[in-house]
C-alpha positions as a Markdown table, in Angstrom:
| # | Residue | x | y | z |
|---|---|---|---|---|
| 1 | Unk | -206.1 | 82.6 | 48.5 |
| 2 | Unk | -202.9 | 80.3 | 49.1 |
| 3 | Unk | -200.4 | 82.5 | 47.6 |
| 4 | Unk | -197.6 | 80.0 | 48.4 |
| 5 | Unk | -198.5 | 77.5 | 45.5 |
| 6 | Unk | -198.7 | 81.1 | 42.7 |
| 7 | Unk | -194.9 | 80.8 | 41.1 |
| 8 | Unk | -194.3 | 82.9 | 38.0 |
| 9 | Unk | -194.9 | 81.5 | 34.5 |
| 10 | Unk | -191.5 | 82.5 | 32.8 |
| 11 | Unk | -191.7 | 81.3 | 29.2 |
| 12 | Unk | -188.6 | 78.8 | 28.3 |
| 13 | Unk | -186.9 | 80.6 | 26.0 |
| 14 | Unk | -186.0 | 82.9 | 29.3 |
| 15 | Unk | -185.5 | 80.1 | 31.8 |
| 16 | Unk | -183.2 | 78.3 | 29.3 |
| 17 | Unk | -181.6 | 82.2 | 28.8 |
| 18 | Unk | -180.9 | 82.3 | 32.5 |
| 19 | Unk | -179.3 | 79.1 | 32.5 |
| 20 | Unk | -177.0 | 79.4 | 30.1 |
| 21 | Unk | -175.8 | 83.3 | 31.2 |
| 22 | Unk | -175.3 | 81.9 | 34.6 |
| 23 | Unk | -173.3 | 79.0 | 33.7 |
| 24 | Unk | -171.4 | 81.0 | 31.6 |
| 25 | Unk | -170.8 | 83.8 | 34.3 |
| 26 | Unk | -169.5 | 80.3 | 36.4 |
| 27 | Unk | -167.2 | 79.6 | 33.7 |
| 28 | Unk | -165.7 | 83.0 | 33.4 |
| 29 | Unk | -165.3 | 83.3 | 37.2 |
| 30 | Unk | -163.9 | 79.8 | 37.3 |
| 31 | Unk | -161.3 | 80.9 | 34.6 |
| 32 | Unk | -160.1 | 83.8 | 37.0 |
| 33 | Unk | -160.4 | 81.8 | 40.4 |
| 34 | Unk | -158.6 | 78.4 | 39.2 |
| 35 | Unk | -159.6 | 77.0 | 42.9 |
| 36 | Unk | -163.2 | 77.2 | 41.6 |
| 37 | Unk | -162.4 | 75.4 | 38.1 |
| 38 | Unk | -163.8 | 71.9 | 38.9 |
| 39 | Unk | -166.1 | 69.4 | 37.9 |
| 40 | Unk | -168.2 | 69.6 | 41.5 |
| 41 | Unk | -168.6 | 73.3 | 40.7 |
| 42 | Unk | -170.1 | 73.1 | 37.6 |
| 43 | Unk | -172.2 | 69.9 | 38.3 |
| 44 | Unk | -173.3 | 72.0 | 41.5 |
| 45 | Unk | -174.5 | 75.4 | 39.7 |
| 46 | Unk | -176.3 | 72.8 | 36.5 |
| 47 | Unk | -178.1 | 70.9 | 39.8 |
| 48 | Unk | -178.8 | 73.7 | 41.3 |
| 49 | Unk | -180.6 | 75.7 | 38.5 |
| 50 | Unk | -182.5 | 73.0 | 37.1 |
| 51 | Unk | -183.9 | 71.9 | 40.7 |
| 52 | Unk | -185.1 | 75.6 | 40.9 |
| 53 | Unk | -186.4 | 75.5 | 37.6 |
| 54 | Unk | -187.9 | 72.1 | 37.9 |
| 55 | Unk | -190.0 | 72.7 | 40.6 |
| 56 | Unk | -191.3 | 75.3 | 39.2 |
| 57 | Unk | -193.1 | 73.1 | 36.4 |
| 58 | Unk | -193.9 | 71.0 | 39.5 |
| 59 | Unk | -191.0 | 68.2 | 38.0 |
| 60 | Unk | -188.4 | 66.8 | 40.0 |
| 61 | Unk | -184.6 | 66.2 | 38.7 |
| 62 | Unk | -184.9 | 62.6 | 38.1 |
| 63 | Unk | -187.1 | 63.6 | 35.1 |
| 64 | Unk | -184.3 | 64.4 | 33.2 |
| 65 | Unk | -183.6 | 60.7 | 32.7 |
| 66 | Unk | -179.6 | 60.4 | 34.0 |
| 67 | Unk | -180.8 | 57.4 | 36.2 |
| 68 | Unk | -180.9 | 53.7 | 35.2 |
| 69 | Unk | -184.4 | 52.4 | 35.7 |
| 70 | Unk | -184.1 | 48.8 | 33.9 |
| 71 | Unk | -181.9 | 47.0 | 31.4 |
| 72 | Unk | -182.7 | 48.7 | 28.7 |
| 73 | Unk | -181.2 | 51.7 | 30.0 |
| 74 | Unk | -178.3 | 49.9 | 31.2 |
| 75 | Unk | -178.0 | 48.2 | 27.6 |
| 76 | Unk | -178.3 | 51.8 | 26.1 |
| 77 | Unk | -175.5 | 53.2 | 28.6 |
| 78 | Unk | -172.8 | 50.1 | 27.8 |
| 79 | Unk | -173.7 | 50.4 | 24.5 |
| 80 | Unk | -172.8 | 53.7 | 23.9 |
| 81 | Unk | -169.5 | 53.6 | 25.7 |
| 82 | Unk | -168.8 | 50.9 | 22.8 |
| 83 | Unk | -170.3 | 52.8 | 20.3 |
| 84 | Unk | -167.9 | 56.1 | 21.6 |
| 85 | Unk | -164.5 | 54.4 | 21.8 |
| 86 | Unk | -164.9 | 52.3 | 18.4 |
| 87 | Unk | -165.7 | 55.8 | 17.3 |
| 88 | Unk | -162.8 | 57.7 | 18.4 |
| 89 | Unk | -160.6 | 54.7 | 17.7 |
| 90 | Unk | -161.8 | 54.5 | 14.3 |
| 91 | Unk | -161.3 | 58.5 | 13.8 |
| 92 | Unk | -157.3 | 58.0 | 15.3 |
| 93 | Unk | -156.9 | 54.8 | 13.4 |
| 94 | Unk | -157.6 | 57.0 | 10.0 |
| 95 | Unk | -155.4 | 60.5 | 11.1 |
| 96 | Unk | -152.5 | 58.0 | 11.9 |
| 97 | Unk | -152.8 | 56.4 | 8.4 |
| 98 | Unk | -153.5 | 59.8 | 6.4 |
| 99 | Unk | -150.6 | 61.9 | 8.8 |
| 100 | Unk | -147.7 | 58.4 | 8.4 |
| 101 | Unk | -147.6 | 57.7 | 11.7 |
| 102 | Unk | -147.7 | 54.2 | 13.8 |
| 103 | Unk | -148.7 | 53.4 | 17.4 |
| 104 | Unk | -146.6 | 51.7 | 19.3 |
| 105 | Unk | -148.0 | 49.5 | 22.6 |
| 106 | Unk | -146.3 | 51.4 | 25.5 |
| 107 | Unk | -145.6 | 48.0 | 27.2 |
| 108 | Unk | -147.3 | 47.7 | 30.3 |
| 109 | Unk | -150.8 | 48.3 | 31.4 |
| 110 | Unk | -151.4 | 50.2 | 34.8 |
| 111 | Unk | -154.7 | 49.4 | 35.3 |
| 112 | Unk | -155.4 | 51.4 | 38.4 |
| 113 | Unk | -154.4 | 54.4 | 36.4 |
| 114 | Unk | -157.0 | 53.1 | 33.3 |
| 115 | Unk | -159.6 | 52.6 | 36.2 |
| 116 | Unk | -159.1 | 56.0 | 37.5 |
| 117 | Unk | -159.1 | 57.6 | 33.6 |
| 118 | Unk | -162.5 | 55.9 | 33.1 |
| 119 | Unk | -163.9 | 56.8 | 36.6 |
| 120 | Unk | -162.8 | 60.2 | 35.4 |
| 121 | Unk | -164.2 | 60.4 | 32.0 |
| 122 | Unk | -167.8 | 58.9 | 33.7 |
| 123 | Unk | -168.1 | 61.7 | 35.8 |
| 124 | Unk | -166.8 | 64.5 | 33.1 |
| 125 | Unk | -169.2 | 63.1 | 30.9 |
| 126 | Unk | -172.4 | 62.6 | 33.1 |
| 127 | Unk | -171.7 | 66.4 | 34.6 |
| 128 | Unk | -171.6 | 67.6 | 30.9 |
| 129 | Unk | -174.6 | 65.6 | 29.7 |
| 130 | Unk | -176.6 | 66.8 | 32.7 |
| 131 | Unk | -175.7 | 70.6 | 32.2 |
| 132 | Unk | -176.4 | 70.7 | 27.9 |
| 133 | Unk | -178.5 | 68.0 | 27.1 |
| 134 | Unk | -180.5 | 67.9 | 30.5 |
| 135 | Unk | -183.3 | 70.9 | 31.7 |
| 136 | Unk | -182.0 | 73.2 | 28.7 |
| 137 | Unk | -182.0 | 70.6 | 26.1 |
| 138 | Unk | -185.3 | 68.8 | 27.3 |
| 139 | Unk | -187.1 | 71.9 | 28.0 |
| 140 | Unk | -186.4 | 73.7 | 24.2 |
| 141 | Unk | -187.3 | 69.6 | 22.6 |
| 142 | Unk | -190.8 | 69.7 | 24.5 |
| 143 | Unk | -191.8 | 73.1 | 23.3 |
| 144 | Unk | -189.8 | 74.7 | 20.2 |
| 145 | Unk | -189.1 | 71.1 | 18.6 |
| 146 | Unk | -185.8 | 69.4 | 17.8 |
| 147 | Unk | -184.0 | 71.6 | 15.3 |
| 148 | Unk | -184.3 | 74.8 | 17.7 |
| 149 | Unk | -183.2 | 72.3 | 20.8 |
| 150 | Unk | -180.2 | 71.6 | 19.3 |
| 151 | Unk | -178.8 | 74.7 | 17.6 |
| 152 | Unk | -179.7 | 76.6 | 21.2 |
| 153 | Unk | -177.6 | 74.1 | 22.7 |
| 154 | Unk | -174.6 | 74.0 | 20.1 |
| 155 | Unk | -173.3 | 77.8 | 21.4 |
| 156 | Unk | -172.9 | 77.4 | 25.2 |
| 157 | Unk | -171.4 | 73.8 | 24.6 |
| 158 | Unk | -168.8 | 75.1 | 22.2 |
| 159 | Unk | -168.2 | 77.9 | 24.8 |
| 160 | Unk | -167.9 | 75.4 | 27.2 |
| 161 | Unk | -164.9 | 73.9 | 25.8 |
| 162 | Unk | -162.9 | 77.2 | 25.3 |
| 163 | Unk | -160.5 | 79.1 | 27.7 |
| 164 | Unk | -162.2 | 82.1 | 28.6 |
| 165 | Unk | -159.8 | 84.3 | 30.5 |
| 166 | Unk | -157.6 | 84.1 | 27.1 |
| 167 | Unk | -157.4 | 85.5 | 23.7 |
| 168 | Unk | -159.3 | 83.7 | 21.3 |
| 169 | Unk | -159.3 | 84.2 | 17.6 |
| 170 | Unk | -162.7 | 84.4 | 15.9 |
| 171 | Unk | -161.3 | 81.1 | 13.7 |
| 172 | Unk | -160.9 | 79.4 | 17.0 |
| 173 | Unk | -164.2 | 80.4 | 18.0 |
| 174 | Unk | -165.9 | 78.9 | 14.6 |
| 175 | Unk | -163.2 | 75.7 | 14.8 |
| 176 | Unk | -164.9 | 74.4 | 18.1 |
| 177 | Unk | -168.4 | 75.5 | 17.1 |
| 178 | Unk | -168.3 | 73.2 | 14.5 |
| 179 | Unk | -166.5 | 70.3 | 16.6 |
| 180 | Unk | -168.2 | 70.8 | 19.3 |
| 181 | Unk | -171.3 | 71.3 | 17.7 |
| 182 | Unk | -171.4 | 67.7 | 15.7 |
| 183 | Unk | -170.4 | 66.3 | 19.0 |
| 184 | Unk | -173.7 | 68.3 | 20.2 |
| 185 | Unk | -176.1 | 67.0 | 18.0 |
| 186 | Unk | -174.9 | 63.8 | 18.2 |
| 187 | Unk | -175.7 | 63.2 | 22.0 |
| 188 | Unk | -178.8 | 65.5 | 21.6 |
| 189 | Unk | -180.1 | 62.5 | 19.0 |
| 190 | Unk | -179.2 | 60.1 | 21.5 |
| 191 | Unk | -181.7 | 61.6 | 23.6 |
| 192 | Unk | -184.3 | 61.8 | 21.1 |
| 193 | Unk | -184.0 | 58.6 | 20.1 |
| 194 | Unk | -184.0 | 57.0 | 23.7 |
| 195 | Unk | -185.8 | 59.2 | 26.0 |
| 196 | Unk | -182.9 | 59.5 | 28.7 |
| 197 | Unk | -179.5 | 60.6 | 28.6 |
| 198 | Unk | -178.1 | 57.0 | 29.4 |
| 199 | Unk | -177.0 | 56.6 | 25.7 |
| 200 | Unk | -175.6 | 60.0 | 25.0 |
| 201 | Unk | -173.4 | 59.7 | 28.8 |
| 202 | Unk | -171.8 | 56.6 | 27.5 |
| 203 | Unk | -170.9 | 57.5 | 24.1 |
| 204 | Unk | -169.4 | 60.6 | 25.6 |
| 205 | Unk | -167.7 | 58.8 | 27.8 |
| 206 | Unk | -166.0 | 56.0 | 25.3 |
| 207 | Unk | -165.3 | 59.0 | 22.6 |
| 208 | Unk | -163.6 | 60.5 | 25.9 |
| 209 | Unk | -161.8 | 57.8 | 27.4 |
| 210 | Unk | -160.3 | 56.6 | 23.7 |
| 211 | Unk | -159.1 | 60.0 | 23.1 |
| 212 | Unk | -157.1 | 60.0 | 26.5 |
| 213 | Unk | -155.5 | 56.4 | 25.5 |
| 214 | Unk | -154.8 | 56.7 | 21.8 |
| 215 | Unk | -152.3 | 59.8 | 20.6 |
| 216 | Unk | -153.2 | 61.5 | 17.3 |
| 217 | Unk | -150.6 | 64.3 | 16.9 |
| 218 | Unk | -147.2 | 65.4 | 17.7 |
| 219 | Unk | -148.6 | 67.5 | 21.2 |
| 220 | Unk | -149.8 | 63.9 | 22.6 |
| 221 | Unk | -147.1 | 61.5 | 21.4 |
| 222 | Unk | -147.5 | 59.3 | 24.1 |
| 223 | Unk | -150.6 | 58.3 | 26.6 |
| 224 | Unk | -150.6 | 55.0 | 29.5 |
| 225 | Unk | -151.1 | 52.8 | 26.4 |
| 226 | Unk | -149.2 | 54.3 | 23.5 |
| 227 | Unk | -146.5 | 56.1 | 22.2 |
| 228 | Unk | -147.2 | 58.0 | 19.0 |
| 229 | Unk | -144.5 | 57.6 | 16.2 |
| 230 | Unk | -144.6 | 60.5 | 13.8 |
| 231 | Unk | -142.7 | 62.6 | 11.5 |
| 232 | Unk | -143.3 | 66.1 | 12.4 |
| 233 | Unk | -143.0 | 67.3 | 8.5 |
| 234 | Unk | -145.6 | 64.5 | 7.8 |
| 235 | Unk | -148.3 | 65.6 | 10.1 |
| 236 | Unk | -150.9 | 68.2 | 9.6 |
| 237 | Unk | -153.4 | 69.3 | 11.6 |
| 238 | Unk | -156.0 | 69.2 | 8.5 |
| 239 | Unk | -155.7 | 65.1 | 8.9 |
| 240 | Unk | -157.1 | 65.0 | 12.6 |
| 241 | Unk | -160.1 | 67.2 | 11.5 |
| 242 | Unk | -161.3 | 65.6 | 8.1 |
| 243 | Unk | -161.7 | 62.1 | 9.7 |
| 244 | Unk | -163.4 | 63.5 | 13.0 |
| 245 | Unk | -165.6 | 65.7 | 10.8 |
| 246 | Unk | -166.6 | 62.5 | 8.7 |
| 247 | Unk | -166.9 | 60.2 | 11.3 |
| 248 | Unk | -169.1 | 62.5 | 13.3 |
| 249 | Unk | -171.1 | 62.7 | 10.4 |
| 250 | Unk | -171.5 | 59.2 | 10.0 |
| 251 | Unk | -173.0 | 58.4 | 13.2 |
| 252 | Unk | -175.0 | 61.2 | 13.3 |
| 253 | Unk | -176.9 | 59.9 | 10.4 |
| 254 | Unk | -177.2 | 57.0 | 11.3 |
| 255 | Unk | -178.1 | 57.5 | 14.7 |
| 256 | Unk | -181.1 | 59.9 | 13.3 |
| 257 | Unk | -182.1 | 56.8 | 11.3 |
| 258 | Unk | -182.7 | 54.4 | 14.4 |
| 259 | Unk | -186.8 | 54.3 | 15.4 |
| 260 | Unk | -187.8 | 55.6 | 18.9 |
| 261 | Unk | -187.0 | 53.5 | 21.6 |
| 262 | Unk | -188.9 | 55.1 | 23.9 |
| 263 | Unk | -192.0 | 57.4 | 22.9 |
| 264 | Unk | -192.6 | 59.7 | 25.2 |
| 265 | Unk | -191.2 | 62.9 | 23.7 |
| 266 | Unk | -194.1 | 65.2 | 22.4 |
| 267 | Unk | -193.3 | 68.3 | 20.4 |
């Protein structure tokens, strides 16, 4: 008997466990060690894991469907950086309206520094899209359906996004659940909806790269594009929420209304 090719059938629900409590240990360690707190680090541990995990099943990384393969996929990635930045430009546009503010064009464009902010944001975005909405993500779609994928994934996203070697407040906690989460399900539907993670890497990125050039409060009056003019008594915080919340609504509705592109998804 060939013992080498006998590798242990863990069920998902465990491998996708593991994941998560490892990647979270990362964090945490990360948040102690800030020499450790980088983008390579994470993208390094998420590679790492579902290579193991992957060959496993016998699959290799490039089934998770983060490279281009034709135009279409090149269409859905462009795409979706539009989609993102009208998005977040449409969400500032309306908490600068509501809070009585006014934007006002900085002047002068350094475009090295834009080119640098969107090679950034690419990079930020692809890590994070490979890590959620990659092995995890894929892996609980294929065998516990859609609805389980994404409330699985909501958690260790919105813990993603929060300091974990500090204090936080159990409102905080449940604030970035449910911003993070909407942002969650949104990208998750990109993926069911196309197949590959090409649509939900750009529209993370445009979302990302519009919220680093347009201020929306007090805190970040002023980015490489804009200065933010704004009456501190007339802003409140409960104006940058409401028109995120419906605007993140908004897309994902519509975005669960577009057909298939790409059948290949089978749960």
């Amino acid at each position: 008997m060939n013992t080498r090719n006998i590798t242990p059938n863990f069920p998902i629900w465990l491998k996708v466990s593991c994941y998560f409590l490892i990647i979270i240990a990362a964090a945490y360690i990360a948040s102690i060690y800030p020499m450790l707190d980088s983008l390579f680090y994470y993208f390094a541990i998420a590679m790492l894991l579902s290579y193991i995990m992957l060959r496993q099943e016998r699959k290799s990384l490039f089934s998770l469907g983060f490279k281009p393969e034709n135009t279409k996929d090149w269409k859905h990635f462009f795409s979706g950086i539009g989609i993102g930045f009208l998005a977040l430009s449409l969400t500032a546009g309306i908490t600068i309206l509501l809070n009585k503010g006014s934007l006002q064009f900085s002047g002068k464009v350094d475009v090295v520094y834009i080119q640098v902010l969107i090679l950034i944001h690419f990079w930020s975005s692809f890590v994070q899209e490979f890590t959620y909405r990659g092995y995890p993500f894929q892996s609980m779609l294929k065998v516990y359906g859609p609805w389980t994928a994404q409330l699985v994934i909501i958690v260790p996203f919105a813990i993603m996004h929060l300091k974990l070697n500090t204090h936080i407040t159990l409102n905080q906690f449940l604030m970035t659940l449910l911003t993070t989460g909407l942002g969650s399900i949104l990208y998750g539907l990109c993926y069911i909806k196309t197949g590959k993670l090409l649509l939900s890497i750009g529209v993370h990125m445009g979302w990302n790269v519009a919220q680093a050039l347009i201020p929306r409060s007090p805190e970040q009056n002023k980015t490489a594009l804009f200065n933010l003019i704004q009456d501190p008594d007339s802003y409140k915080p409960i104006n940058v929420l409401i028109p995120y919340l419906v605007v993140a609504v908004v897309m994902i509705v519509t975005v669960s209304s577009w057909k298939p592109h790409v059948n290949k998804i089978k749960y």
